[in-house]
C-alpha positions as CSV (number, residue, x, y, z in Angstrom):
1,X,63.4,204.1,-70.9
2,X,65.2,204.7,-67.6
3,X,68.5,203.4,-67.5
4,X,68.4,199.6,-65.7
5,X,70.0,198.6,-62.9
6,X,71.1,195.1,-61.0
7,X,70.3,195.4,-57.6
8,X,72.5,193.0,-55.4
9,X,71.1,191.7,-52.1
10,X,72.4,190.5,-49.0
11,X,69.9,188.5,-46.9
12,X,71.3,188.2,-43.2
13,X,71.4,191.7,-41.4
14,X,70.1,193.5,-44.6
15,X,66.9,192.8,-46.6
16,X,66.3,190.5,-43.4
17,X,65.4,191.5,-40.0
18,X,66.0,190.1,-37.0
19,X,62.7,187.9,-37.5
20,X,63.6,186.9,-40.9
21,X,61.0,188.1,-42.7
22,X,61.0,190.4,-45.5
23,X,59.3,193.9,-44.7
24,X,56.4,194.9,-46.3
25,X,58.0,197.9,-47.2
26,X,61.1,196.5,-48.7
27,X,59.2,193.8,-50.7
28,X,57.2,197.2,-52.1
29,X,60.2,198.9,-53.0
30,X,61.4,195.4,-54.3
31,X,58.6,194.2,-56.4
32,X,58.5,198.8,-58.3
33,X,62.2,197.9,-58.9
34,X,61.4,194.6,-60.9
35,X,58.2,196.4,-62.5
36,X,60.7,199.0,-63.5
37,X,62.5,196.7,-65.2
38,X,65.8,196.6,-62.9
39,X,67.4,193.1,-62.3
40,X,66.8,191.9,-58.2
41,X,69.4,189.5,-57.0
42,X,70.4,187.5,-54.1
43,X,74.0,187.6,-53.3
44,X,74.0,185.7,-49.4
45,X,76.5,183.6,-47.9
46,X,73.6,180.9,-47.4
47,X,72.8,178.2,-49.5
48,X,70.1,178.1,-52.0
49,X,67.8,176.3,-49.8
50,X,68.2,178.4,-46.9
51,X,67.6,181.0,-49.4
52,X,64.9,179.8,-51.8
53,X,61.7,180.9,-50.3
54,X,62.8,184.4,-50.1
55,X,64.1,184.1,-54.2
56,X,60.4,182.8,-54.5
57,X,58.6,185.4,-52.4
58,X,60.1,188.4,-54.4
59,X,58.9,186.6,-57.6
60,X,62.8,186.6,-58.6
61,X,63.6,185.9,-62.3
62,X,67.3,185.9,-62.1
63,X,70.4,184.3,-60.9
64,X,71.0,183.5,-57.1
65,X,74.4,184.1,-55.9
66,X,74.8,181.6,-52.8
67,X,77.8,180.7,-50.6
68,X,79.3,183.7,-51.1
69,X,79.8,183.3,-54.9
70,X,81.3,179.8,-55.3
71,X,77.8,178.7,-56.1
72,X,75.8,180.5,-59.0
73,X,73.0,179.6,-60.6
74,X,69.4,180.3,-61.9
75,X,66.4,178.9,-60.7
76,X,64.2,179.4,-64.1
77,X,67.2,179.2,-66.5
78,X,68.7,175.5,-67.1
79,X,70.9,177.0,-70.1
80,X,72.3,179.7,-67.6
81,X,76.5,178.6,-67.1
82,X,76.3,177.3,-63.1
83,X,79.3,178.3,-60.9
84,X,80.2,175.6,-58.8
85,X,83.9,175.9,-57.0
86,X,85.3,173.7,-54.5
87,X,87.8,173.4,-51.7
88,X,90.4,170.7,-52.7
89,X,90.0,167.6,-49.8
90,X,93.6,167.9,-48.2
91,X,92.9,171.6,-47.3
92,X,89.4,171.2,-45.9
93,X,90.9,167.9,-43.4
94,X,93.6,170.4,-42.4
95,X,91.2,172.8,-41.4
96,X,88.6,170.6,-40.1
97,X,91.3,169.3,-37.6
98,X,92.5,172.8,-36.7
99,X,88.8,174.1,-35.8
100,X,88.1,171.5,-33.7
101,X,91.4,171.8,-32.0
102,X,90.2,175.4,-30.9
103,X,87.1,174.4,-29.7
104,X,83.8,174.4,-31.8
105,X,80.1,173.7,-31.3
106,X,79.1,172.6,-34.5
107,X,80.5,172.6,-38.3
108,X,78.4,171.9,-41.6
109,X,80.3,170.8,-44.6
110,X,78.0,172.0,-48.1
111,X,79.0,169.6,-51.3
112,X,76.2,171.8,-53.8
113,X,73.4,171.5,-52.4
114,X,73.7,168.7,-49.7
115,X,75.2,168.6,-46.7
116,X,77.4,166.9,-43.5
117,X,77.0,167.9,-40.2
118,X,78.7,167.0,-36.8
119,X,75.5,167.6,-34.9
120,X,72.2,167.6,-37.0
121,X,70.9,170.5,-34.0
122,X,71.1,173.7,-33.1
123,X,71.1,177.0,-35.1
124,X,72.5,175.3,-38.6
125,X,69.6,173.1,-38.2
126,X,67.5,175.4,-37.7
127,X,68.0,178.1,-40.2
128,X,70.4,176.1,-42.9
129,X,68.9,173.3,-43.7
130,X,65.3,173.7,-44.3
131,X,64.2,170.8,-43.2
132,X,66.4,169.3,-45.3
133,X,68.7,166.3,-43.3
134,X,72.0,165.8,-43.9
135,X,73.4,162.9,-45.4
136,X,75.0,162.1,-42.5
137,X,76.1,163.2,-38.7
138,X,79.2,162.9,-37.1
139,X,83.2,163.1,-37.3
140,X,83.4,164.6,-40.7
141,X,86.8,163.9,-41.1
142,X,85.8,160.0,-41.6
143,X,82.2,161.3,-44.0
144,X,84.0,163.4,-46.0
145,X,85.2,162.2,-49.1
146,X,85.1,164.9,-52.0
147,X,85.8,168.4,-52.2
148,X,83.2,170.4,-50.7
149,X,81.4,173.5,-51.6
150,X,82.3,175.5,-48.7
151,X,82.8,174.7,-44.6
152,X,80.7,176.5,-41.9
153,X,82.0,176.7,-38.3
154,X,80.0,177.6,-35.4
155,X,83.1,178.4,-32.7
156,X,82.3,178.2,-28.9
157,X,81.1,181.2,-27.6
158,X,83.9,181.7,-25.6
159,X,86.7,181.0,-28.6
160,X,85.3,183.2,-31.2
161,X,88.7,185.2,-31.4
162,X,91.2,182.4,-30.5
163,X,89.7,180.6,-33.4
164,X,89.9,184.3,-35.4
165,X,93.3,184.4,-34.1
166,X,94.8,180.9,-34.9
167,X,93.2,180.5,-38.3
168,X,95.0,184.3,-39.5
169,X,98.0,182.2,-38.5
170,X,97.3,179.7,-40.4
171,X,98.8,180.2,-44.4
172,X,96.3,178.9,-46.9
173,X,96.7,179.8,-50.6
174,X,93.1,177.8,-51.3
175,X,90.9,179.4,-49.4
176,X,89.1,182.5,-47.8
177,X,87.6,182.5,-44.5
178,X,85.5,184.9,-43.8
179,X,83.3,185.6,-40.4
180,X,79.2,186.4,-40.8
181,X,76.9,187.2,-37.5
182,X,73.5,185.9,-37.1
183,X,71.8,184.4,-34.2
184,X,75.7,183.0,-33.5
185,X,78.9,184.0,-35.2
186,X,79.7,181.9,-38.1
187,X,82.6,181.4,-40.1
188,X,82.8,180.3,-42.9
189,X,85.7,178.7,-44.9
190,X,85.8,179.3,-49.0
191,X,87.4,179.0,-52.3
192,X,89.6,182.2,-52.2
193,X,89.4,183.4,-55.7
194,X,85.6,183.9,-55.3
195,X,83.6,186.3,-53.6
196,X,80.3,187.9,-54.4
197,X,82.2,190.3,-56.3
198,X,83.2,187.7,-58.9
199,X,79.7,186.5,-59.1
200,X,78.2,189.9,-59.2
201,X,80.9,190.3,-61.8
202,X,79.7,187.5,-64.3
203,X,75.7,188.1,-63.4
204,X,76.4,191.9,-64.3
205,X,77.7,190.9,-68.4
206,X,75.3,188.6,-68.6
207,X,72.6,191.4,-68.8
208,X,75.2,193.9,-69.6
209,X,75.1,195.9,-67.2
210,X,77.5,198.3,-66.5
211,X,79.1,198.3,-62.9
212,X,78.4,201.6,-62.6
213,X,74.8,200.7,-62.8
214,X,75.1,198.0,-60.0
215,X,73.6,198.9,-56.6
216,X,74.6,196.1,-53.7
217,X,73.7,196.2,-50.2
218,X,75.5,194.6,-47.5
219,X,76.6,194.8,-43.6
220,X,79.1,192.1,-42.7
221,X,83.2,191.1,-43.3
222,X,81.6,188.5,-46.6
223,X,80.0,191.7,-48.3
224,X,83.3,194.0,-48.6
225,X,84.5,193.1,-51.8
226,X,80.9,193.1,-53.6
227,X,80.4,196.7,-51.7
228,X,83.5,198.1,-53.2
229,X,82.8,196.6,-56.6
230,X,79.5,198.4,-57.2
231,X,78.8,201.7,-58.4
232,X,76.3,202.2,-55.8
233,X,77.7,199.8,-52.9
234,X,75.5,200.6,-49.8
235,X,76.2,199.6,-46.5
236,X,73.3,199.7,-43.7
237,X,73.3,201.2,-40.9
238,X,73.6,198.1,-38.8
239,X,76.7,197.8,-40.8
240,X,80.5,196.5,-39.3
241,X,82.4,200.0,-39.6
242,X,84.8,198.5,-42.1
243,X,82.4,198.1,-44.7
244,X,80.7,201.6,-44.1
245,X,84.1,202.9,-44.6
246,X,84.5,201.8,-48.0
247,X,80.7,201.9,-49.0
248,X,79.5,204.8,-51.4
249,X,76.6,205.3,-49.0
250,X,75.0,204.2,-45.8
251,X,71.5,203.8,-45.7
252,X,69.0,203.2,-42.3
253,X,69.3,199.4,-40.6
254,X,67.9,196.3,-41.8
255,X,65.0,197.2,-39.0
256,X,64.3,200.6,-40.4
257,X,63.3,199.2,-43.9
258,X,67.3,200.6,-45.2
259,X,66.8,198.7,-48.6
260,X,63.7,200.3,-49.8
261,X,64.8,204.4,-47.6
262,X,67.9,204.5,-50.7
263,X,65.7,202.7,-53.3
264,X,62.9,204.8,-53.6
265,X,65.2,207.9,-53.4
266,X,67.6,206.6,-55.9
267,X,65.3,204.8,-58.4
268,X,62.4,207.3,-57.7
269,X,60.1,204.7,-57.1
C-alpha cells in the first residue's frame, strides 16, 4: 500500500475560485486522493457553516479545521476531542473599541457556531452566514457578553493600513490578528497560541501521520505557519510572496486548477 497522506486545504483563494465553486478538476483529483486512501481536510479561516457544503460536496470523512484552528471538530465523529478556544471578554472590548476608532464597515463576533453582527448586510452576510441570522445586530460592545470564538473586521476601504498600522501598535499577549482577502479585506482577530498549524498538528497524530507526509495548500498571511509546518507546504500561484517564500513548492493559481496540477504529479493519480 502506498504510503498515506493528510492533505490540508485552504478554501478562500485556493481550492476556491473566484466563483466559489469547486472545479471539476480539483474535486477529480480530490475524490482519487480519498479513493487512494489519503486523509482530505479543510483548514479555512471561515466557520463551519460557511464551510459545510464544500466538507459535504467532497464527501469528507474527517476533521474540519475552522477559524483558523481555534475551532476543530468532526462532522461524522461525536467521540472525536473538539477544539474550541476563546478570546478572554476584556481583550475583545479593547479591541472592538480600537477598530471602530479607525474606521470600520462592518465586524462579526463568532461564539462556536453563532454569531453578532453590527450590520446583518453586506459581504459577511453574504458569504458567512449561510443564511443563518445572527443573534443579534448592533453595538457589540453592549451584545457581547462571553468570550468569543474569534472577531472579524471588515475595515473601510480607505483604512485598510491605518487599521494594519495602529493594531501592530497595539501589545496583545491573547491574541493573533491576522489579515485574509476575499471579495474585501478581512481581518480577523484570534486566540494567539493557535493557528492551523496547531490543528493540523493534532489532526495529523490522530491518524498518525507523519508530518513529513502532510501536504497543505494555502495563499494568504493565516496559512504561513500551516505552510511551514508541512512536509509538502504548497503555496499557489496566486499566493502573497511571503508565503511562496517559505513554501516547499508553488503550484498554478486557484483559477488554473493548482490543487489538483501538484496532486496528480505528486500522488500519481
Amino acid at each position: 500500500m502506498k504510503q498515506r497522506h493528510l492533505i490540508a486545504l485552504d478554501l478562500d483563494g485556493t481550492l476556491l475560485p473566484e466563483n466559489q465553486i469547486i472545479s471539476p478538476r480539483t474535486k477529480d483529483a480530490l475524490l482519487k486522493a480519498k479513493k487512494a486512501g489519503h486523509i482530505v481536510a479543510i483548514a479555512t479561516g471561515r466557520p463551519y457553516r460557511a464551510s459545510k457544503r464544500y466538507y459535504q460536496e467532497l464527501n469528507l470523512t474527517s476533521p474540519i479545521i475552522n477559524f483558523n484552528g481555534a475551532s476543530v471538530h468532526h462532522p461524522l465523529d461525536k467521540q472525536y476531542p473538539t477544539t474550541k478556544e476563546t478570546i478572554d471578554l476584556k481583550t475583545s472590548l479593547h479591541l472592538i473599541s480600537i477598530c471602530k476608532e479607525v474606521g470600520i464597515e462592518n465586524m462579526m463576533i463568532e461564539i462556536n457556531d453563532s454569531f453578532y453582527m453590527m450590520k446583518n448586510e453586506g459581504f459577511f452576510a453574504n458569504f458567512l452566514t449561510d443564511g443563518i441570522e445572527p443573534i443579534a445586530s448592533g453595538s457589540l460592545e453592549s451584545l457581547l457578553t462571553e468570550p468569543p470564538t474569534a472577531i472579524l473586521v471588515e475595515p473601510q476601504a480607505d483604512r485598510v493600513k491605518a487599521l494594519r498600522d495602529t493594531l501592530d501598535q497595539t501589545n496583545s499577549e491573547t491574541t493573533l490578528q491576522r489579515w485574509w482577502k476575499s471579495k474585501v479585506s478581512v481581518l480577523e482577530i484570534a486566540p494567539n497560541h493557535v493557528t492551523k498549524a496547531t490543528a493540523l498538528h493534532e489532526v495529523a497524530k490522530h491518524y498518525n501521520i507523519d508530518t513529513e507526509h502532510i501536504i497543505a495548500f494555502g495563499d494568504e498571511e493565516n496559512d504561513l505557519e500551516m505552510i511551514q509546518f508541512a512536509g509538502q507546504g504548497i503555496a499557489m500561484g496566486n499566493a502573497i510572496t511571503e508565503l511562496k517564500d517559505i513554501a516547499h513548492a508553488v503550484t498554478d493559481t486557484n483559477e488554473e486548477d493548482g490543487i489538483a496540477v501538484y496532486l496528480e504529479k505528486a500522488l500519481t493519480l
